[in-house]
SEKEKOL-678986 format. One record per residue: residue in three letters; x, y, z of N, C-alpha, C, O in turn. Coordinates in steps of 0.001 Angstrom, whole numbers, padded with zeros to 6 digits, always signed. Layout:
REM SEKEKOL-678986
ALAXYZXYZXYZXYZ...
REM end
This chain:
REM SEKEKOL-678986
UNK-003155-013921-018809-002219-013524-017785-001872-012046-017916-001889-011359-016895UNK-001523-011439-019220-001838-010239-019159-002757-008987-018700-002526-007788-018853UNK-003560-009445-018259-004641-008857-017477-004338-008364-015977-004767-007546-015163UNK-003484-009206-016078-003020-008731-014484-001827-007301-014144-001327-006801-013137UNK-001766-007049-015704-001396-005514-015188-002192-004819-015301-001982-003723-014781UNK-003552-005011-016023-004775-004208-015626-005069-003822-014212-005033-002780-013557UNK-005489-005549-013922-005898-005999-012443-005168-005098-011679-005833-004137-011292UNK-003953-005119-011330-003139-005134-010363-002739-003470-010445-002517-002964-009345UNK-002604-002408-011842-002402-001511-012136-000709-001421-012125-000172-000611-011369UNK-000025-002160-012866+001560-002778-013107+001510-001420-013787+000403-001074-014198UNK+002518-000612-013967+003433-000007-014592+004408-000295-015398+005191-001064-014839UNK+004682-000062-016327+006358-000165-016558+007149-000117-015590+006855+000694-014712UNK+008299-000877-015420+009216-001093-014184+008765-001367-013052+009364-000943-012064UNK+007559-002168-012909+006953-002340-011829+007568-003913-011693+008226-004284-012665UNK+007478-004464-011048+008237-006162-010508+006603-006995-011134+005544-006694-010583UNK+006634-008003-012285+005950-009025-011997+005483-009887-011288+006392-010709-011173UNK+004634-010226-010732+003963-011753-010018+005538-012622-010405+006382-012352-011260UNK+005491-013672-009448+007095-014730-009768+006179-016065-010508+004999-016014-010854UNK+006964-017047-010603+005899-018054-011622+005431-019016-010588+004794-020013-010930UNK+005654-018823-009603+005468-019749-008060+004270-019355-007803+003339-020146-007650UNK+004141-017918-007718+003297-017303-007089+001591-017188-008114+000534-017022-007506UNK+001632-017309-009631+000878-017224-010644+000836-018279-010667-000360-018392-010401UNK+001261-019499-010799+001211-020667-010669-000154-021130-009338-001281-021460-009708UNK+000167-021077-008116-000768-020790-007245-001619-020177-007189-002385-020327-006237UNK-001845-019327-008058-002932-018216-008137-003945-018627-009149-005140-018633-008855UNK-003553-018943-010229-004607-019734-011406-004309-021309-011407-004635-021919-012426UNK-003536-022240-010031-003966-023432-010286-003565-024615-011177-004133-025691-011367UNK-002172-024000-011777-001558-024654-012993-000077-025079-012371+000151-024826-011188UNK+001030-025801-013284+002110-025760-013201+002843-024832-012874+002224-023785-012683UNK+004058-024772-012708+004924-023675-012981+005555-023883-014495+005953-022893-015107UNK+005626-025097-015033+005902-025154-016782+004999-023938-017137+005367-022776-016968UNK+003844-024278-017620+002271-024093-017697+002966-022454-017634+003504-022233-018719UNK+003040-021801-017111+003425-020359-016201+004505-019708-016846+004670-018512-017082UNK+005068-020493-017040+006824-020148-017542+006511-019501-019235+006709-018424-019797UNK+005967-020729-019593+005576-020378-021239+005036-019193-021417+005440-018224-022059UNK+003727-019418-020556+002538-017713-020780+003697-016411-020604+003435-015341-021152UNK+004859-016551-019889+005506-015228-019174+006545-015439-020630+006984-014538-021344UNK+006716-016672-020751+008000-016741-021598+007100-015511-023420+007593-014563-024031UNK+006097-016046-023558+005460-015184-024379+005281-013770-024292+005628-013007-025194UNK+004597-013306-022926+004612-012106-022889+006151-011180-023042+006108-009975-023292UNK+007554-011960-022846+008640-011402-022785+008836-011527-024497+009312-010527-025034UNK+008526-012590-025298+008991-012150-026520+007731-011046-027344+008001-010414-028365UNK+006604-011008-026774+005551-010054-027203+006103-008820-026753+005665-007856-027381UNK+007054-008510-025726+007467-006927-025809+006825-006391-024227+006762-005202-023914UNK+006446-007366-023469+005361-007167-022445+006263-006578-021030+006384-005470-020506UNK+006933-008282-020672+008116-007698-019881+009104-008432-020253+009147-009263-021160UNK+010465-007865-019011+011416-008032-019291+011828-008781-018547+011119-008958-017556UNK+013361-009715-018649+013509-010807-017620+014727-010391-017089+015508-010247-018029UNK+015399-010060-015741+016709-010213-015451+017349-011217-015150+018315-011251-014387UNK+016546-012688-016096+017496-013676-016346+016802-014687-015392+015611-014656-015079UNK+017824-015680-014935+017632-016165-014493+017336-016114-013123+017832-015147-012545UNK+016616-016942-012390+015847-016479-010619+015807-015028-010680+015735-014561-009543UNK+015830-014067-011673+015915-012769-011361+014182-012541-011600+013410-013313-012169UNK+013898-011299-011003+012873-010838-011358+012476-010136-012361+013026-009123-012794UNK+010798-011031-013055+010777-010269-013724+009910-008692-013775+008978-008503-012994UNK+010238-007866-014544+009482-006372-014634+008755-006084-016105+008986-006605-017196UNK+007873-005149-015761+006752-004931-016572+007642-004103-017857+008413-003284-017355UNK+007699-004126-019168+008356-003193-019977+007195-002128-020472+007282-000900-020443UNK+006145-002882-020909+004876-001892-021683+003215-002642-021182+002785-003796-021179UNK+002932-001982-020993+001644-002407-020905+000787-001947-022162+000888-000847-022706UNK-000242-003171-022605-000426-003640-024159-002113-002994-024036-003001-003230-023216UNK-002072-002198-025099-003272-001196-025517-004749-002558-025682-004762-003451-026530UNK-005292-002437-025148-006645-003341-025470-007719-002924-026249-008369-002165-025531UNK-008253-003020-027346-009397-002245-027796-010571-002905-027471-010568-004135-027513UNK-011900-002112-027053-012605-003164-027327-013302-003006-028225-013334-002188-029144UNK-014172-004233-027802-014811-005192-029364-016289-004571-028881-016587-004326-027712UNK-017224-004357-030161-018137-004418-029950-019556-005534-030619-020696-005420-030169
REM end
């Protein structure tokens, strides 16, 4: 799911996908959805303004690649 600030070119302070909307998009729950976002918020990724609030991008996460 992180990929999608690649994809999408998210910024910091940019507004996240909602879990309705990612949910519909890859085909899963909104549980399912909640967790992956609930991770990226304790990984440092984004941030939540809580509840029904939206969430926003805090850092976008350095990828190395593999060879």
């Amino acid at each position: 799911m992180a990929e999608i600030l690649t994809i999408e070119g998210l910024k910091p302070g940019a507004e996240f996908p909602s879990a309705s909307e990612l949910a519909g998009r890859f085909g899963v729950s909104r549980p399912t959805v909640t967790k992956a976002l609930d991770r990226l918020e304790a990984a440092g990724v984004l941030a939540s303004g809580g509840q029904g609030k939206v969430r926003t991008v805090r850092a976008v996460p350095i990828r190395e690649e593999r060879s």
